[in-house]
N, C-alpha and C positions, 0 to 999 in steps of 0.2 A: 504494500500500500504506500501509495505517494505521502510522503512527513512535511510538504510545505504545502499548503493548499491556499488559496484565498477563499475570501469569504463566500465569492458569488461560487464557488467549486462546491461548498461544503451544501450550500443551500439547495444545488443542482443533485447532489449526491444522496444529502438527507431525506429531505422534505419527503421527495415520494415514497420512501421508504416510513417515513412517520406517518402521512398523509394513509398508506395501504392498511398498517395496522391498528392507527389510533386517529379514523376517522373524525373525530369528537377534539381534536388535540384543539386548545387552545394557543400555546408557545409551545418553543424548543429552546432550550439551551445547549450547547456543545460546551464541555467541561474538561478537566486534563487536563493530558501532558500535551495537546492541540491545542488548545487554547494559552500553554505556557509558552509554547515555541519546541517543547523539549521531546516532544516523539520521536520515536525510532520506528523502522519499519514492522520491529514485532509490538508495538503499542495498539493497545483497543481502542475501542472509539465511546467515550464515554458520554451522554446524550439522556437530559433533562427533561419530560416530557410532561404539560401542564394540562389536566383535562379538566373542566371548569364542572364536570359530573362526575369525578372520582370523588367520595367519599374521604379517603384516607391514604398516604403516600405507601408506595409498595418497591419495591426493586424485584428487577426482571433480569 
């Protein structure tokens, strides 16, 4: 996975991927070592996801 991306790369990248499974999403954040500068190619992609009809936060 590419470790420098711009913004409009990530949103290009994200979105439809949030957009597929969290129809409802309100925001996104991109969190991490991405958003530090410090990713390496084996880094995850760590990703915030705001649904204005969730209840209670959860990790996935």
């Amino acid at each position: 996975m590419k470790t420098k991306w711009t913004r409009m790369e990530w949103c290009d990248w994200i979105m439809p991927l949030v957009a597929s499974r969290y129809p409802n999403h309100c925001a996104v954040l991109l969190a991490g070592s991405h958003t530090r500068g410090q990713a390496t190619a084996q880094s995850d992609v760590d990703v915030i996801i705001f649904e204005a009809s969730r209840g209670q936060a959860y990790r996935e």
